[in-house]
C-alpha positions as CSV (number, residue, x, y, z in Angstrom):
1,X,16.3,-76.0,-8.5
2,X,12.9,-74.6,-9.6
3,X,11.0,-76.0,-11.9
4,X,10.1,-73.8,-15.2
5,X,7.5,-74.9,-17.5
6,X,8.2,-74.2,-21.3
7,X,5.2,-74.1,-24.0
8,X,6.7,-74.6,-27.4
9,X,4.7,-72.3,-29.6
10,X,5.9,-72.5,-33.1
11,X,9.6,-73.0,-32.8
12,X,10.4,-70.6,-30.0
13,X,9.7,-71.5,-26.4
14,X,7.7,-68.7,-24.2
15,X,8.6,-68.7,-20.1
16,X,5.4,-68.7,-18.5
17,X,7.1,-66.0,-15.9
18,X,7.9,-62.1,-16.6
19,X,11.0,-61.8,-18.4
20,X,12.1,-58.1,-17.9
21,X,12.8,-56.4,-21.8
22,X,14.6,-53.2,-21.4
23,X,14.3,-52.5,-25.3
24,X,10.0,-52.7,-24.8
25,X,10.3,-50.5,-21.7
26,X,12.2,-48.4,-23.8
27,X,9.6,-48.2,-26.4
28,X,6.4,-47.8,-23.9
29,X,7.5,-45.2,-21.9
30,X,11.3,-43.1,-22.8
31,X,10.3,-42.6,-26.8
32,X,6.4,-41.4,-25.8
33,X,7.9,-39.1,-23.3
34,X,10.3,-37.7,-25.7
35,X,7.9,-37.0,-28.4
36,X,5.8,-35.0,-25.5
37,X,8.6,-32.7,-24.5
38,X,9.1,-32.2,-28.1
39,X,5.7,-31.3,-29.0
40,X,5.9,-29.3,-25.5
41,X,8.7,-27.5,-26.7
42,X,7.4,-26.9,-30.2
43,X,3.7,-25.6,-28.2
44,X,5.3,-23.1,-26.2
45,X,7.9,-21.8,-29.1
46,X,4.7,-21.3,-31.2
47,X,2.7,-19.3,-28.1
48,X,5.5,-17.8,-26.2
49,X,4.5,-14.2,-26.5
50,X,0.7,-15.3,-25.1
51,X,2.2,-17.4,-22.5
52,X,5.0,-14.6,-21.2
53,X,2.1,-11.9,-21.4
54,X,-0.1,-14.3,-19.1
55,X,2.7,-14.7,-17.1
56,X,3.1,-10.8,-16.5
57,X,0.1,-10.3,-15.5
58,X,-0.1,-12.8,-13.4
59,X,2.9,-11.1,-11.7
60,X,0.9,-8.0,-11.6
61,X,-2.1,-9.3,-10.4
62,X,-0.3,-11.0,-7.1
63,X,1.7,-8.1,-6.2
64,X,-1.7,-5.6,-6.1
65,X,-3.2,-8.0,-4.2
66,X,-0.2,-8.2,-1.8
67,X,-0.2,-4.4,-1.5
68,X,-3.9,-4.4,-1.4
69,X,-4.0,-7.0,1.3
70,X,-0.8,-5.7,3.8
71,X,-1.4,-3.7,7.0
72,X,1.2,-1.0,6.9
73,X,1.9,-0.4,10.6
74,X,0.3,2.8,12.6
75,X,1.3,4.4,15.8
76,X,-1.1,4.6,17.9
77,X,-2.0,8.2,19.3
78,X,-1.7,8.0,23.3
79,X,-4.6,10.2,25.3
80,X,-4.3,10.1,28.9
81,X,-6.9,7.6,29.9
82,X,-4.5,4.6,27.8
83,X,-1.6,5.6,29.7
84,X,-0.5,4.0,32.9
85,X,-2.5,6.3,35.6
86,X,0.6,6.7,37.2
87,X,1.9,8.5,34.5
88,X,-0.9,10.9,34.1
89,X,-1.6,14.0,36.1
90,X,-5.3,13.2,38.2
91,X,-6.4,16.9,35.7
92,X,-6.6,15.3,33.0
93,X,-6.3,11.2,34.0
94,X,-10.2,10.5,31.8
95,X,-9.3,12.6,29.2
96,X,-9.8,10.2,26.1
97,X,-9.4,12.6,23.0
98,X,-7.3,16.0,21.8
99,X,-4.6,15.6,24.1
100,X,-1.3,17.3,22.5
101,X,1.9,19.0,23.9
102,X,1.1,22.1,25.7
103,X,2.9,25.1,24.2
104,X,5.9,26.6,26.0
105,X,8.9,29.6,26.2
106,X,12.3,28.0,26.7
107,X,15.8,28.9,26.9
108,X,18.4,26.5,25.0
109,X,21.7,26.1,25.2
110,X,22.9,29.0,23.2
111,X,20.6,31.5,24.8
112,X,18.0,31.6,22.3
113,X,14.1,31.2,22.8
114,X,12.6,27.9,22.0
115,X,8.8,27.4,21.8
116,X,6.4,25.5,20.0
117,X,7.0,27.0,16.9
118,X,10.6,25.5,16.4
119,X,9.2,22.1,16.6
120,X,6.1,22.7,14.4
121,X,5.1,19.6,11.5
122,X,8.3,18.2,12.9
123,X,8.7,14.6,14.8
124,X,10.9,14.7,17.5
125,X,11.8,13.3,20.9
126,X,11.4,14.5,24.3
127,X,13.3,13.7,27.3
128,X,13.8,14.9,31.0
129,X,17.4,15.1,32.3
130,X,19.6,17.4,34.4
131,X,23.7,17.9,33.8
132,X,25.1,17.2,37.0
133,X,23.3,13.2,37.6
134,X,25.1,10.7,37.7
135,X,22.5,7.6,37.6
136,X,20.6,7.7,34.7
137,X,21.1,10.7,32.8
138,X,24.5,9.6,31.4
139,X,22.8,6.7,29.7
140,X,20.1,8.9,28.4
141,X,22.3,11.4,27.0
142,X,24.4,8.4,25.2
143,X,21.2,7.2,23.8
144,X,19.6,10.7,22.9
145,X,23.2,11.4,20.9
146,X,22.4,7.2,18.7
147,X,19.2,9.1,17.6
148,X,20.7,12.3,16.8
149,X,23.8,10.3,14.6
150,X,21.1,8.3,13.0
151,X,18.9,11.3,12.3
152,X,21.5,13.3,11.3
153,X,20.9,14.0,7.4
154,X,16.9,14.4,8.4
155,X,15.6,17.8,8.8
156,X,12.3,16.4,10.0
157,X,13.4,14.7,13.3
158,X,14.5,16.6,16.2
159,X,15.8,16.5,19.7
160,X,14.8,18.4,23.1
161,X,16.2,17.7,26.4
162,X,14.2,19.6,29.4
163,X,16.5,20.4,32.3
164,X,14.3,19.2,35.9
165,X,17.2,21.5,38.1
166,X,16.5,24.5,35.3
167,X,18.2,26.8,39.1
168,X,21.7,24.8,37.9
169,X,21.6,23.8,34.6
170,X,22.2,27.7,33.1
171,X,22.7,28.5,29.7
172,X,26.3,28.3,30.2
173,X,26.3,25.1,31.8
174,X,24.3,23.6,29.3
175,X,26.3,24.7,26.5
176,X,29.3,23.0,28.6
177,X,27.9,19.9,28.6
178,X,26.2,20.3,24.9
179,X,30.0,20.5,23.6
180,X,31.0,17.9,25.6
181,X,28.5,15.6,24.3
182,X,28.9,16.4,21.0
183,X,25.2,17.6,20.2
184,X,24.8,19.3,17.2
185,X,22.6,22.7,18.1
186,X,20.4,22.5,14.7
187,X,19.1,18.6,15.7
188,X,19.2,19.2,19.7
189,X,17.6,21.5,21.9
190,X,19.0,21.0,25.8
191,X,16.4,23.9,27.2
192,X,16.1,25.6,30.7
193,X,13.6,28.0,32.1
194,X,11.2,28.5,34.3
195,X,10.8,25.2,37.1
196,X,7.2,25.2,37.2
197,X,6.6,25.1,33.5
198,X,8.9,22.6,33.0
199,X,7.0,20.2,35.5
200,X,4.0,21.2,33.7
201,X,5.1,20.1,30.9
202,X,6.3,16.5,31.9
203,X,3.4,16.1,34.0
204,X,0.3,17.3,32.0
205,X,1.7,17.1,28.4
206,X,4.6,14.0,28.0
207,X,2.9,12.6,30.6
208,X,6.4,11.4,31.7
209,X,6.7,10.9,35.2
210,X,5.0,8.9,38.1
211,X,5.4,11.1,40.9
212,X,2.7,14.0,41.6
213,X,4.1,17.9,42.5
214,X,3.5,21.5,42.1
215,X,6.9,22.7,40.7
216,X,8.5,24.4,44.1
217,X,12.0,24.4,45.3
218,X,11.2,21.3,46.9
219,X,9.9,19.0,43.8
220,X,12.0,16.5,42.0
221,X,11.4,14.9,39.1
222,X,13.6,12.0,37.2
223,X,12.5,9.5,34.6
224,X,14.3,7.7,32.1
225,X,11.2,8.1,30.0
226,X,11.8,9.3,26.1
227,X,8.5,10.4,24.5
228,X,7.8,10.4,20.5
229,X,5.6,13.7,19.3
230,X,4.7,13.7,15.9
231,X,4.3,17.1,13.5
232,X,0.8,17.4,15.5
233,X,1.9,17.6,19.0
234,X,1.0,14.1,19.7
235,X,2.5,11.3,21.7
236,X,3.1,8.3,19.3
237,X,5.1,6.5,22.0
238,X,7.1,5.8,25.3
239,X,10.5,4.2,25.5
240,X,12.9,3.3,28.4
241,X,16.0,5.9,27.7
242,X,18.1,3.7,29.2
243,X,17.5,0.5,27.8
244,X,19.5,-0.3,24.2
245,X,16.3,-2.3,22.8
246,X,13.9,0.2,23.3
247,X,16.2,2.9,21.5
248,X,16.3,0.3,18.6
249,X,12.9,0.4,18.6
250,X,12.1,4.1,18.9
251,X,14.7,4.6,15.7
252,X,12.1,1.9,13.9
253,X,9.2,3.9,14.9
254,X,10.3,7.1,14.0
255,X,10.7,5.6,10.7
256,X,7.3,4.3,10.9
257,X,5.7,7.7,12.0
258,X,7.5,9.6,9.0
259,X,6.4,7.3,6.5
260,X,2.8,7.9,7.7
261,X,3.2,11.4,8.1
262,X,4.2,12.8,5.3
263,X,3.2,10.4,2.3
């Protein structure tokens, strides 16, 4: 048994050790508090229109900052000399400035002249394809039609398909396969023409293909390549036609690219 000294002071006798009193805590530390919140509550009643206002603004203030302070994100604009030299024709492979799409005179699928000036201050996407492969093409054309149903309602994007065996793909055999794959003639362009021009164009302009070539009978070109041009003639990016991801990303970009382009 401990021991507990007692002090008799008066008639009542006082512990010498800490004898807990819920009543004093009480006192010392619940009322005080209480009477705060009150006087809190009876503060802010009294200056709630000052302290709202200050509160506004204060919303204000942090959201032009955050709009101040965000990087919107830019294509870049590709000149030959940051492409892969393997891409780029040895003409033009140091050429750091002004690049853009060449113009051209094309036939599409319903017989009618394409140039330049159907794609003018429009974004669109380029490819390379012919009707009768069996490797690559199919997946490209799979793809090509995901941007054209995500596109659909947008005047501003566009499709155009350049046929690389322009001697097979006529216009009647394009517009075969154009209503087998379902493309929509005002989106999509699938155009034929003249060989040489055509290789010119994926060559020196998309700058889409590895493999060097004058346009004869006897040059080939394939590439799963898909090029972004913006409404200046301008190549904003390359994706892999065949690859799911970079399709996801090419829809993101094109968003991207229009938002920049016509604020």
């Amino acid at each position: 048994m401990t021991n507990v000294a007692v002090f008799n002071i008066g008639t009542k006798p006082i512990k010498n050790r800490f004898e807990f009193n819920f009543n004093s805590l009480f006192k010392l530390c619940i009322v005080p508090l209480s009477l705060d919140l009150k006087s809190m509550l009876k503060t802010l009643k009294k200056y709630w229109i000052f302290i709202a206002t200050i509160g506004g603004l204060s919303i204000l203030i942090l959201t032009a900052f955050y709009n101040i302070l965000k990087t919107e994100r830019v294509l870049p604009i590709y000149q030959p000399a940051q492409v892969n030299p393997e891409l780029v024709d040895s003409s033009i492979q140091y050429q750091k400035k002004y690049h853009k799409i060449a113009d051209f005179a094309l036939v599409n699928q319903n017989g009618e002249s394409i140039t330049q000036a159907d794609y003018d201050g429009k974004i669109y996407v380029a490819d390379f394809f012919f009707t009768t492969c069996q490797t690559i093409c199919p997946i490209m054309t799979e793809h090509m039609y995901e941007i054209q149903q995500e596109t659909l309602s947008d005047p501003d994007i566009l499709l155009l398909s350049h046929s690389v065996t322009p001697e097979i793909d006529s216009v009647a055999q394009l517009q075969r396969y154009a209503k087998r794959k379902g493309i929509i003639d005002s989106k999509w362009n699938l155009v034929t023409g003249d060989k040489k021009q055509i290789y010119d164009l994926a060559r020196t302009s998309y700058l889409a293909v590895k493999t060097s070539g004058d346009g004869g009978p006897y040059d080939m070109i394939h590439t799963e390549n898909f090029m972004l041009i913006d409404a200046n003639k301008q190549i904003r990016g390359f994706y892999d036609g065949t690859d799911p991801e970079a399709i996801k990303t090419l829809l993101d970009d094109i968003k991207v690219l229009k938002a920049s382009m016509y604020k």
